[in-house]
VODRENGU-770338 format. One line per 8 residues: number of its first residue (from 1); for each residue x, y, z of C-alpha. Coordinates in pm, whole numbers, plus 50000, padded with zeros to 5 digits. Layout:
VODRENGU-770338
NUM = X:Y:Z | ...
END
This chain:
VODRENGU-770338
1 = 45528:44012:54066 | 45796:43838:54272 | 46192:43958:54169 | 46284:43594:54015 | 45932:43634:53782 | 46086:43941:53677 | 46424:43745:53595 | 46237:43462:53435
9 = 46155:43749:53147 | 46469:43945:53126 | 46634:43890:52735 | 47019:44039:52663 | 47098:44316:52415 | 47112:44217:52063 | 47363:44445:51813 | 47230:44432:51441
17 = 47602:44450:51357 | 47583:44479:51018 | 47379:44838:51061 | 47674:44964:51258 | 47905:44899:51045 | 47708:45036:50754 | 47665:45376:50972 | 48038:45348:51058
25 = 48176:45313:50703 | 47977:45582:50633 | 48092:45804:50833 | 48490:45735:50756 | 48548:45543:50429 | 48287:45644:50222 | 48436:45623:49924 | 48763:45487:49721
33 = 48972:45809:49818 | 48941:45728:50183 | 48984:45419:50154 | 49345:45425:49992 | 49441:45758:50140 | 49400:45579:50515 | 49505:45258:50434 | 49880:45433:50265
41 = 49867:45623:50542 | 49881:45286:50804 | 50166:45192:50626 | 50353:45499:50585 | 50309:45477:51000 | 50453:45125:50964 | 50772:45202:50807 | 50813:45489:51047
49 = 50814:45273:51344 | 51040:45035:51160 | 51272:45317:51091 | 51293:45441:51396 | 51359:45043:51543 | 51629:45024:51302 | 51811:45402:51369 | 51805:45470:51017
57 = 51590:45770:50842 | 51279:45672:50664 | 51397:45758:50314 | 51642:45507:50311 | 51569:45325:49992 | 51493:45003:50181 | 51187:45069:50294 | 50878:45158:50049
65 = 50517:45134:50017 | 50385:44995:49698 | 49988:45064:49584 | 49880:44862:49255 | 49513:44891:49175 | 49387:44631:48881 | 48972:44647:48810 | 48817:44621:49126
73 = 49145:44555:49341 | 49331:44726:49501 | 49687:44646:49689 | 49866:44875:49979 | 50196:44677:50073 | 50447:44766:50278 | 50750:44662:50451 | 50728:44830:50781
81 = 50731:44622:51142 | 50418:44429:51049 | 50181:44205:51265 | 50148:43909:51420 | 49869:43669:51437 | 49751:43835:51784 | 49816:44200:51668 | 49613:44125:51390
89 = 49319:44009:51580 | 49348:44254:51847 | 49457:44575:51631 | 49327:44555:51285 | 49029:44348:51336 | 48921:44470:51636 | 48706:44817:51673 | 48815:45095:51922
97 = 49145:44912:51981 | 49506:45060:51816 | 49847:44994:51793 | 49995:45359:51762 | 49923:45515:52087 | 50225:45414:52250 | 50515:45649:52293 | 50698:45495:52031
105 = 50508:45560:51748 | 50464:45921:51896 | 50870:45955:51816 | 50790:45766:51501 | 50569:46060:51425 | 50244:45833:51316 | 50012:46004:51164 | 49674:45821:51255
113 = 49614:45698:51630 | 49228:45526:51555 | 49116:45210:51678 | 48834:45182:51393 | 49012:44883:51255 | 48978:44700:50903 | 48594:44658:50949 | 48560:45105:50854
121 = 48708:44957:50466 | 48328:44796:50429 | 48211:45142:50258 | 48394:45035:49974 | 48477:44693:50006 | 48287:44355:49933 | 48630:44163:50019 | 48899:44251:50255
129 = 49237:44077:50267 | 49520:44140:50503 | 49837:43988:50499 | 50114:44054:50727 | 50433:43897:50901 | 50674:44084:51197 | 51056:44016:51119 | 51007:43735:51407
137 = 50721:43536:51232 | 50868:43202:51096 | 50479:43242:50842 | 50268:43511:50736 | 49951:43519:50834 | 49631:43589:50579 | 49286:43697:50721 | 48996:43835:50573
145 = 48641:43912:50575 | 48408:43945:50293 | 48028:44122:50298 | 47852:43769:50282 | 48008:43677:50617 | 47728:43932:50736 | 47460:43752:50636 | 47492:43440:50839
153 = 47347:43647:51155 | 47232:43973:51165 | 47297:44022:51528 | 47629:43777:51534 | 47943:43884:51505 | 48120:43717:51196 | 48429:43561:51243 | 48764:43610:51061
161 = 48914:43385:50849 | 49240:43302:50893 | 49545:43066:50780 | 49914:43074:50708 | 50043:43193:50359 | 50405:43193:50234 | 50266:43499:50043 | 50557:43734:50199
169 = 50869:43658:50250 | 50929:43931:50474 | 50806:44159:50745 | 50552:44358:50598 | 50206:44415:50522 | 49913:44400:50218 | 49615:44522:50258 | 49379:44429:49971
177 = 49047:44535:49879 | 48804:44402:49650 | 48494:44675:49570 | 48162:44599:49385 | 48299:44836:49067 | 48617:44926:48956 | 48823:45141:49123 | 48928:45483:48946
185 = 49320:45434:48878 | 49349:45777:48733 | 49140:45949:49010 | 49315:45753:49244 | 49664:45818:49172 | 49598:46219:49139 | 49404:46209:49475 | 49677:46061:49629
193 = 49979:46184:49476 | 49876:46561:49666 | 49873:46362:50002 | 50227:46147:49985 | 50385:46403:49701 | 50626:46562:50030 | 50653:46261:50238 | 50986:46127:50273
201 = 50948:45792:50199 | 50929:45576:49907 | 50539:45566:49773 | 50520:45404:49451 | 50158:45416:49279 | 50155:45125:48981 | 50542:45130:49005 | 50566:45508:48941
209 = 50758:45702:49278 | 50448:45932:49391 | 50658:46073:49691 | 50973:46240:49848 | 50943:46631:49647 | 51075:46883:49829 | 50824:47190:49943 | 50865:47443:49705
217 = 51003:47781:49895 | 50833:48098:49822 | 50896:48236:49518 | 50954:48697:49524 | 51183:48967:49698 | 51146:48928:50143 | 51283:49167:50337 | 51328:49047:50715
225 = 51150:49255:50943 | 51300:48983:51278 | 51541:48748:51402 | 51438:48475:51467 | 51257:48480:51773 | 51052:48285:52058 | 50704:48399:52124 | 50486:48213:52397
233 = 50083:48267:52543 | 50018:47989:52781 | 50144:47652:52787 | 50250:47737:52391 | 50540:47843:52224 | 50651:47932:51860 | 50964:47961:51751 | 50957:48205:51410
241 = 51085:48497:51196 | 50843:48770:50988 | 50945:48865:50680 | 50743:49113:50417 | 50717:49080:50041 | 50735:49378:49791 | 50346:49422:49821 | 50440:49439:50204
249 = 50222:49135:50226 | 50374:48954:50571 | 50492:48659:50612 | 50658:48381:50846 | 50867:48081:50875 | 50819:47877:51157 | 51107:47689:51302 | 50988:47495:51597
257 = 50692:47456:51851 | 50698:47359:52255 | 50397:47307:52471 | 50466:47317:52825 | 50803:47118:52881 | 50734:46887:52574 | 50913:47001:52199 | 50737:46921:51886
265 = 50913:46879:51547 | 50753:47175:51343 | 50799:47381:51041 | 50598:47592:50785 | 50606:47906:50616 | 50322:48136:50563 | 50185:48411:50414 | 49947:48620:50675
273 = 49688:48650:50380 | 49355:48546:50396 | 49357:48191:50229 | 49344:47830:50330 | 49652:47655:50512 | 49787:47298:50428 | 49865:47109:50716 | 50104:46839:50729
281 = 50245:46577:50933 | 50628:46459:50851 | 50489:46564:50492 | 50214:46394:50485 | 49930:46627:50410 | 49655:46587:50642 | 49413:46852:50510 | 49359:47241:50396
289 = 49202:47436:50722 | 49069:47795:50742 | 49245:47924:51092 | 49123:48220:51290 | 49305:48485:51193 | 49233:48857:51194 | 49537:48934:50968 | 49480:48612:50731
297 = 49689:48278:50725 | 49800:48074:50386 | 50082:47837:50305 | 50199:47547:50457 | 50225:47427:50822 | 50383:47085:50913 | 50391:46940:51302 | 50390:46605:51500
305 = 50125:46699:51713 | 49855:46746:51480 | 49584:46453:51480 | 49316:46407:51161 | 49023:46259:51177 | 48936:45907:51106 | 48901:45895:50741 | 48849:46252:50650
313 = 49094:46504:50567 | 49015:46736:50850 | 49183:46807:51164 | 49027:46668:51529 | 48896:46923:51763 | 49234:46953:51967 | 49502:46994:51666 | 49201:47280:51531
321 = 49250:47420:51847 | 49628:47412:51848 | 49717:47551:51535 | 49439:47855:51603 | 49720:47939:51925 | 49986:47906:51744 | 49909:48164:51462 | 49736:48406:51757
329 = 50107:48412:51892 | 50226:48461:51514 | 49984:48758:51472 | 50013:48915:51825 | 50452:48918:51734 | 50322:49108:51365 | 50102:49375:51470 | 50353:49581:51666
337 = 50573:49540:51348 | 50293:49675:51137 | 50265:50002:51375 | 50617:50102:51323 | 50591:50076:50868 | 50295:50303:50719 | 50374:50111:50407 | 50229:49789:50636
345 = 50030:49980:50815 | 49819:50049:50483 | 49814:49715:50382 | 49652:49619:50734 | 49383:49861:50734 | 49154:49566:50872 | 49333:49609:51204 | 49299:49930:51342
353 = 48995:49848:51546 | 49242:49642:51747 | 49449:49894:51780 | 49196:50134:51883 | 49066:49830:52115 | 49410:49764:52248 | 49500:50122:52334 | 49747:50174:52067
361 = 49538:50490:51942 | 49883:50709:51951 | 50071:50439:51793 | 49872:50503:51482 | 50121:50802:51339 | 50243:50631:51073 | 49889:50607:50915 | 49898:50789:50578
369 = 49577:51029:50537 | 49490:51304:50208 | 49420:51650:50274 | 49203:51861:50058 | 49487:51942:49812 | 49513:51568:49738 | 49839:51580:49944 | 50001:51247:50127
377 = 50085:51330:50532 | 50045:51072:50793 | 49865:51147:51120 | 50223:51172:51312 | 50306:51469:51062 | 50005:51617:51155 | 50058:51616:51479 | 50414:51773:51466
385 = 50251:52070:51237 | 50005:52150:51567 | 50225:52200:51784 | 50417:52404:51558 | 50100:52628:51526 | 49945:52487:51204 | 49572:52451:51261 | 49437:52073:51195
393 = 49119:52041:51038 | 48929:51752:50944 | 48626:51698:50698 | 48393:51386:50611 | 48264:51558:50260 | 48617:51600:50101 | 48420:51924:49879 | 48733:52182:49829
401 = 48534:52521:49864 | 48666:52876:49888 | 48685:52860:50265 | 48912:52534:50243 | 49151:52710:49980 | 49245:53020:50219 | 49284:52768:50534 | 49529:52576:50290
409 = 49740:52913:50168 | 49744:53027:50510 | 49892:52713:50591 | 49657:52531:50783 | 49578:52139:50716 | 49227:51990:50609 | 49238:51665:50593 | 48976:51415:50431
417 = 48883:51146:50662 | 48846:50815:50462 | 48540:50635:50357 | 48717:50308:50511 | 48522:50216:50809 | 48792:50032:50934 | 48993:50344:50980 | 48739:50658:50941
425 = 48685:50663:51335 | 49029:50612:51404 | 49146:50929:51193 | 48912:51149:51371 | 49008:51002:51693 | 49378:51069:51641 | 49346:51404:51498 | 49143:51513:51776
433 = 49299:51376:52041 | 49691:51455:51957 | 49616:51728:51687 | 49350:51949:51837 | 49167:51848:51535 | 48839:52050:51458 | 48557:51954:51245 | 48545:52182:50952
441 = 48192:52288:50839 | 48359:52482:50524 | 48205:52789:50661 | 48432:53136:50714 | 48157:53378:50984 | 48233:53719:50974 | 48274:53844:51338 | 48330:54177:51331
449 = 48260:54476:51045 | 48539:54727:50995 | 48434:55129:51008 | 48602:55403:50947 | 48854:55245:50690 | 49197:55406:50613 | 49393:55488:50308 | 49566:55178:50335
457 = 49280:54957:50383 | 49081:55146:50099 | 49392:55049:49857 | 49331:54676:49937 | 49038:54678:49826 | 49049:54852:49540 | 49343:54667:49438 | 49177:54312:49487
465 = 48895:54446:49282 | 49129:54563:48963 | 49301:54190:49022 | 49050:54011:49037 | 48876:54164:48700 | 49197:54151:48560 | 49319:53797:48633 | 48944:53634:48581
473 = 48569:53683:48524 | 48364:53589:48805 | 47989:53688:48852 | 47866:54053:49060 | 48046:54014:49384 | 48059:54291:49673 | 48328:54319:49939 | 48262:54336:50294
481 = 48569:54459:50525 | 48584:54253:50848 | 48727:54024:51121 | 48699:53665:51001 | 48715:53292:51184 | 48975:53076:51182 | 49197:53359:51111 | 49128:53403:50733
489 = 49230:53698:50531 | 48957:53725:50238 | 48701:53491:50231 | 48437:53419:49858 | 48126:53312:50051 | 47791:53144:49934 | 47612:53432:50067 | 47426:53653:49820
497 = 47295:54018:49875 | 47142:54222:49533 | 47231:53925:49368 | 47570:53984:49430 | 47817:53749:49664 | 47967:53859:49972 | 48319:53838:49978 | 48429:53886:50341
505 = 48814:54051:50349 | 49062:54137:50647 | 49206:54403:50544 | 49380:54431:50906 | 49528:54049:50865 | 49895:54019:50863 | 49885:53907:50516 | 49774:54255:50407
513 = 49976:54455:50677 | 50300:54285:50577 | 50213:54464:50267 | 50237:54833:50392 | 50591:54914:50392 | 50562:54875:50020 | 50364:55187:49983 | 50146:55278:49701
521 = 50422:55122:49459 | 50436:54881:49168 | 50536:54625:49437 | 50211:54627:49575 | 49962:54617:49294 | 50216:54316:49203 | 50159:54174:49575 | 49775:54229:49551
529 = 49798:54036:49222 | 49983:53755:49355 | 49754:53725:49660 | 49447:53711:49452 | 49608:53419:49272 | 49730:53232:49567 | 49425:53294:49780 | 49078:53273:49571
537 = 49284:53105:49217 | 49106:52767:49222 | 48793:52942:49379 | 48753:53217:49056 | 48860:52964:48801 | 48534:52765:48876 | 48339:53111:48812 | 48502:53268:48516
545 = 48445:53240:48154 | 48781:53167:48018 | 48783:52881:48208 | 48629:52498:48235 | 48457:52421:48575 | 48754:52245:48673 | 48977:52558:48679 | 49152:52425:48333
553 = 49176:52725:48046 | 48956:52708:47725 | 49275:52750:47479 | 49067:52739:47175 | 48852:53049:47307 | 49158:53207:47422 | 49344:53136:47117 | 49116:53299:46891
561 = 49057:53592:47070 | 49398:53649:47072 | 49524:53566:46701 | 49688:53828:46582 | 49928:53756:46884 | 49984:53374:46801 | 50199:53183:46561 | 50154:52803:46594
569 = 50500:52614:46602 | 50600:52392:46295 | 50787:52139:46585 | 50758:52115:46954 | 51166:52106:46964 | 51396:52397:46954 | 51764:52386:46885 | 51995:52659:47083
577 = 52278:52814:46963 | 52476:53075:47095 | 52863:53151:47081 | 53143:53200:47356 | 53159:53534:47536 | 53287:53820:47316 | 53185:53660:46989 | 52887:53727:46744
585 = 52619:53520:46685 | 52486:53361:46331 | 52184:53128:46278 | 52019:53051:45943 | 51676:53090:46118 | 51532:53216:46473 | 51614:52945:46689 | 51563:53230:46974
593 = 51666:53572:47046 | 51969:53697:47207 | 51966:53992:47462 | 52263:54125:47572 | 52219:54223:47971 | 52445:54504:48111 | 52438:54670:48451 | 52266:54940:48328
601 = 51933:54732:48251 | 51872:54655:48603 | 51605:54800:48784 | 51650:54884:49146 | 51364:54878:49434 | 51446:54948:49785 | 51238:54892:50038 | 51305:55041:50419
609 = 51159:55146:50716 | 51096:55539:50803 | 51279:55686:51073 | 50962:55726:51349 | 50909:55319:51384 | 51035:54991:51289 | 50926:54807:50969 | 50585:54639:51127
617 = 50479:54932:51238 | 50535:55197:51022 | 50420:55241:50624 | 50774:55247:50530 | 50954:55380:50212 | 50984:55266:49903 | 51270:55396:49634 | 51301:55319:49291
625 = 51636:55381:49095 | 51496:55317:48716 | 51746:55181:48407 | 51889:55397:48175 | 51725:55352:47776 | 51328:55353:47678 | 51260:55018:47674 | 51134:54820:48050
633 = 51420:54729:48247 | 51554:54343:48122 | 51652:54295:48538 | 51452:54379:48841 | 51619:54391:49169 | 51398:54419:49527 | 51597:54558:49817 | 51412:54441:50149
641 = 51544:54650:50425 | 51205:54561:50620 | 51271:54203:50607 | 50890:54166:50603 | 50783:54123:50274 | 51022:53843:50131 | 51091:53980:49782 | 51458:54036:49807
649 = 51627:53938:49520 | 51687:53988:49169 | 51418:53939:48901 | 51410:53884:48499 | 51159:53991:48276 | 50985:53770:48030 | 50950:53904:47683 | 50767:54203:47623
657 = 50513:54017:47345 | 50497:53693:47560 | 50374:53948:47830 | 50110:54085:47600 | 49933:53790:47471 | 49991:53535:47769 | 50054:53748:48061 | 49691:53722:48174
665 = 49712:53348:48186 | 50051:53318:48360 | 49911:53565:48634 | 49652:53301:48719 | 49886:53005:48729 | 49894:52815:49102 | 50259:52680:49030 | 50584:52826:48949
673 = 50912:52630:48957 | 51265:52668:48811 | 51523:52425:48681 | 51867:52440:48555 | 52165:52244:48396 | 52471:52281:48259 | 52366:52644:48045 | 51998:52607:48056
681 = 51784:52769:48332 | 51429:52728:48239 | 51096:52897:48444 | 50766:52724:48435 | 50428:52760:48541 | 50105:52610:48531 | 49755:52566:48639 | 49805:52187:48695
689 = 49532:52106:48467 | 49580:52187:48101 | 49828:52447:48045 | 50180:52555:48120 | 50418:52864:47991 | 50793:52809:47955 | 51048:53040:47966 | 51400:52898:47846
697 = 51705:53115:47873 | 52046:52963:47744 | 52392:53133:47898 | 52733:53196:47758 | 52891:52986:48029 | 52803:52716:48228 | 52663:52674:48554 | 52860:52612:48877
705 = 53169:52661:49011 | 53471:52466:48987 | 53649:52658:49274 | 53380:52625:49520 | 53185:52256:49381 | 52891:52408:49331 | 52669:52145:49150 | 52575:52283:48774
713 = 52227:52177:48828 | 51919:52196:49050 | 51573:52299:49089 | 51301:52482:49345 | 50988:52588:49373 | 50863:52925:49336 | 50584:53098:49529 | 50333:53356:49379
721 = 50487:53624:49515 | 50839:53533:49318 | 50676:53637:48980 | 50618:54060:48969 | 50387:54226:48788 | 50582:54529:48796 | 50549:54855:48533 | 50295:54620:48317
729 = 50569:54338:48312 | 50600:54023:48410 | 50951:53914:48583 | 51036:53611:48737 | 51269:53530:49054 | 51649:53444:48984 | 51744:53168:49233 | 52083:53254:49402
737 = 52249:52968:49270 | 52244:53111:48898 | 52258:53452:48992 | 52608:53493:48965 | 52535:53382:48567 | 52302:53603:48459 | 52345:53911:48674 | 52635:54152:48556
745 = 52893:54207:48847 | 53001:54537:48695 | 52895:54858:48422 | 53208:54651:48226 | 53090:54304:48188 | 52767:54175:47976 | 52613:53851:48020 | 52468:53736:47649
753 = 52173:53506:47694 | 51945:53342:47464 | 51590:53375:47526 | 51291:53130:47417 | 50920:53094:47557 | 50652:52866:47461 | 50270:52801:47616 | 50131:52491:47617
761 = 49833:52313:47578 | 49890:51994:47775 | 49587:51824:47662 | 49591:51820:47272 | 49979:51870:47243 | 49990:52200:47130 | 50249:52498:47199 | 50200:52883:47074
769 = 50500:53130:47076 | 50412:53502:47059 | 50510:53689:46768 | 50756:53976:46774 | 50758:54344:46645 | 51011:54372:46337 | 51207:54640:46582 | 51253:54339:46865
777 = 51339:54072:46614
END
């Protein structure tokens, strides 16, 4: 076949035009809500250019947009810059071709650059008009195109009608639409009044103004965590502050964007919260967008540079792109801010694997973790009790067990690593890395058995056992004298020989020699006592019979066994009355008693070293100058010349009958405290679960000092070994600052005090005094 055969047969390309448009139309004005939302938006972009043409802002009242929908028309007019007869024919009725790509209607700040033309307005149009005239035309000029005009050729173009109208008067534009059914006016209006609602022009829907609201600030209590400050990765730039809300929720308000040498007018303020973001363009709201975030991003973002889509309210590929940089830079400026608050630093758990990732593993101090006694300490105060000598443990189980308690007395931390996966590896990372963290297995080994015990030793262990019967009931248990791991002094294992547990005890710790200068004294039982309940309290409680499984006391059982003791208050409130110094002292009922304290009821225990060694070494003596009369001395005082044991001080006893039927309880309390105001000093302790003694003692004077300032009120904390069991009474530990009140400086003076004490059942509201002898009351 010759080459001008193969000519002779040759036939051109054929477009079913029609079909293309269908597929076009589509894609981009599918439906009524495109259709007006683009076509408002072409006009809001013609007043802008007009504005800026005229140096005047785009809400002056001169220019508006009008939209007035009627059946199955609908009108967009405007009075922007208009077209002419060749604009029209090139621009609007020509596909791929647009008149807002030129610089100018970039400073105009357009917000559509497409070149799809009227022909895209075919998905819901049978008819389009468009009328429009520049400020130059002497005429407008009317086209439009109707469906049937595709009919005359399926693979010819149809032509445009056009002719000259006087229709406007002025520059300007209408663009109106005839559909096959009536258009929506209520849908319509509410689908476009969240589009135009913060533009600043005039948009009037049906004659009602749809437009120029101002974006509603954020409503709550910020706290500025920046300046304002410039942040750039690449070519791009943000110009911001961070802020954080009471939930310490973060946030930001942008102020201004620059790629490479070029600014862009920007604004927004967001919340870094997971959420949707509402972009916007001069106020114009483009769309809602989801931007990659690993902190979160809501609230409102409006910039020049950002491009939608032709008839969809989503963002192009680019302006996606863009606004996923900007809020990188936006997060990247937060997360160093979130390291230095552990109140942010908790909200932002979700981060720490960047951290970790990043290398900011030490920066993570401010993270708050629980230890096993359901304290709060964050990682960095765990690292300054290390290297102090505190020993860090950490478990995944978060089981309190006997070994755990004596750790915790002695001081040491356990700390529960989270169930967060987020942060779980990141705990155990830090803890062993800047805390010399160890895994604990809650498992005491005993390394070494003692032989050949002494006298001393011996007494420990007899004492413990007496203590322990005393203070609780536990099951058959058998003690085995040793040296124990992770330097523990006693140790209530699991393990189980004749059916009896094994309860490991160092009776060559410190915690036991400390308690050798004290001799075989009243002081030590009383020590021995107070060891028992700081060391193995919440371990026994679990065992014994007086008590629930959670360590709290069965007062009903306890109660009745001990009636004859109990008198069940009428009121929960007690008045106290007592009289000036020197005076006597009348009440028409017992409102409390009054004790009269004198020099001569104090009780003096001295405690010093022997001449052949210091106090560590040696045994030590200890002297006891009793108080004059039968009855137990009202005032204890401990002389320490050791220094060792930490029970100098003075001491008051409790009443002898609250003694006798609630002394066992208070012995196994795990908290003691002390508070006082104006003339009240009052003693409390509890278990922390249902029950709590009070001891209430009312002075003649009040406290503080007006010479010196001394504040008349103030409370502390008191430690086991601040309430004595000594001579088969209980006394509790006088802080210094009311000392001076309640102690007698001389065999002249007497201090009158009024005494009251009450135990209480926390969880049914109950209190129980003890009853007195007739010779007491």
């Amino acid at each position: 076949m010759t080459k001008d055969a193969r000519d002779s047969e040759g036939f051109p390309v054929k477009v079913d035009f029609r079909r293309i448009l269908q597929t076009i139309a589509a894609s981009i004005y599918d439906n009524q809500y495109a259709f007006l939302r683009e076509n408002v938006q072409n006009a809001i972009d013609a007043i802008r250019i007009q504005a800026l043409r005229d140096k005047l802002s785009t809400n002056n009242p001169r220019y508006r947009v009008d939209v007035t929908i009627s059946g199955k028309t609908c009108s967009i007019s405007d009075n922007g810059i208009g077209m002419t007869k060749d604009e029209l024919a090139n621009n609007f009725w020509t596909m791929g071709a647009s008149g807002k790509t030129t610089e100018e209607a970039r400073k105009a700040g357009c917000i559509g650059v497409f070149g799809i033309g009227g022909f895209a307005n075919f998905g819901v149009c049978e008819t389009l008009e468009v009328i429009s005239r520049t400020a130059k035309c002497l005429v407008s000029h009317h086209t439009s195109l109707s469906t049937a005009d595709f009919e005359t050729d399926q693979f010819a173009l149809p032509e445009v009608r056009y002719d000259e109208t006087a229709e406007l008067s002025s520059r300007g534009t209408i663009v109106r639409g005839t559909a096959a059914d009536p258009f929506d006016e209520d849908g319509l209006v509410k689908y476009l009044k969240q589009f135009v609602r913060f533009v600043p022009e005039q948009v009037f829907v049906q004659n009602e103004l749809v437009s120029q609201e101002e974006i509603d600030e954020p409503q709550g209590t910020y706290r500025e965590l920046t300046e304002i400050v410039n942040w750039k990765q690449d070519a791009v730039q943000v110009r911001f502050q961070l802020f954080a809300d009471a939930g310490h929720n973060l946030s930001a308000r942008i102020h201004g964007l620059r790629i490479g040498e070029q600014r862009y007018k920007c604004k927004g303020y967001v919340r870094l919260v997971n959420g949707q973001l509402d972009v916007y363009k001069r106020g114009f709201r483009l769309c809602a967008v989801t931007v990659s975030s690993r902190i979160g991003i809501t609230g409102s973002f409006d910039a020049d540079i950002l491009q939608p889509t032709a008839g969809r309210d989503t963002l192009d590929t680019r302006s996606q792109h863009l606004l996923n940089q900007i809020f990188g830079i936006i997060e990247a400026a937060a997360k160093p801010i979130i390291l230095q608050n552990s109140d942010l630093l908790l909200n932002h758990i979700r981060l720490i694997p960047d951290f970790i990732s990043a290398g900011s593993l030490e920066k993570l101090g401010l993270l708050r973790v629980s230890t096993l006694g359901n304290e709060t300490i964050t990682l960095e105060e765990l690292r300054k009790l290390s290297k102090s000598g505190k020993r860090v443990f950490f478990t995944h189980s978060g089981r309190a067990t006997s070994a755990a308690e004596v750790l915790q007395t002695r001081g040491h931390v356990i700390v529960k690593i989270s169930d967060n996966y987020q942060r779980r590896s990141a705990e155990v990372k830090y803890i062993q890395t800047y805390c010399n963290g160890e895994q604990f297995d809650n498992l005491i080994e005993l390394l070494e058995e003692y032989e050949n015990l002494d006298a001393f030793e011996k007494a420990v262990l007899s004492e413990l056992d007496y203590a322990i019967k005393k203070l609780f009931s536990p099951k058959p248990y058998k003690f085995i004298a040793g040296k124990l791991t992770l330097d523990a002094p006693i140790y209530w294992s699991d393990k189980k020989e004749d059916n009896k547990a094994l309860v490991f005890v160092d009776t060559r710790h410190g915690e036991f020699l400390k308690l050798k200068p004290l001799g075989f004294t009243g002081l030590f039982w009383s020590m021995i006592e107070a060891f028992c309940r700081e060391y193995l309290g919440g371990t026994l409680k679990t065992q014994s019979t007086k008590f629930f499984g959670s360590g709290a006391v069965d007062l009903d059982a306890y109660s009745k066994s001990h009636a004859e003791l109990w008198e069940l208050l009428s009121t929960d409130i007690e008045v106290s009355r007592i009289a000036a110094p020197g005076t006597s002292v009348t009440y028409g009922r017992s409102y409390g008693r009054i004790e009269v304290v004198h020099t001569r009821d104090i009780t003096q225990v001295t405690i010093s070293p022997t001449t052949n060694g210091t106090a560590d070494e040696s045994d030590g003596e200890v002297s006891e100058e009793q108080a004059t009369g039968t009855e137990p001395a009202k005032l204890l005082r401990i002389v320490d010349d050791t220094g060792v044991t930490g029970l100098q001080g003075y001491y008051l006893r409790i009443p002898e009958t609250a003694t006798t039927a609630f002394g066992d309880l208070i012995r196994t309390f795990d908290s003691f405290a002390v508070v006082w105001f104006a003339n009240r000093v009052t003693w409390q302790g509890t278990d922390l679960k249902s029950t709590a003694f009070l001891f209430d003692v009312t002075l003649d004077r009040l406290i503080g000092d007006k010479s010196t300032g001394a504040p008349a009120h103030g409370a502390a904390e008191l430690p086991s070994s601040r309430i004595q069991s000594y001579n088969n009474q209980i006394y509790f530990y006088i802080p210094p600052e009311v000392q001076d009140h309640i102690i007698p400086s001389n065999d002249v003076e007497s201090v009158k005090i009024e005494i009251q004490h009450e135990l209480l059942d926390l969880g049914k509201a109950r209190s129980w005094t003890s009853k007195e002898s007739k010779e007491t009351k």
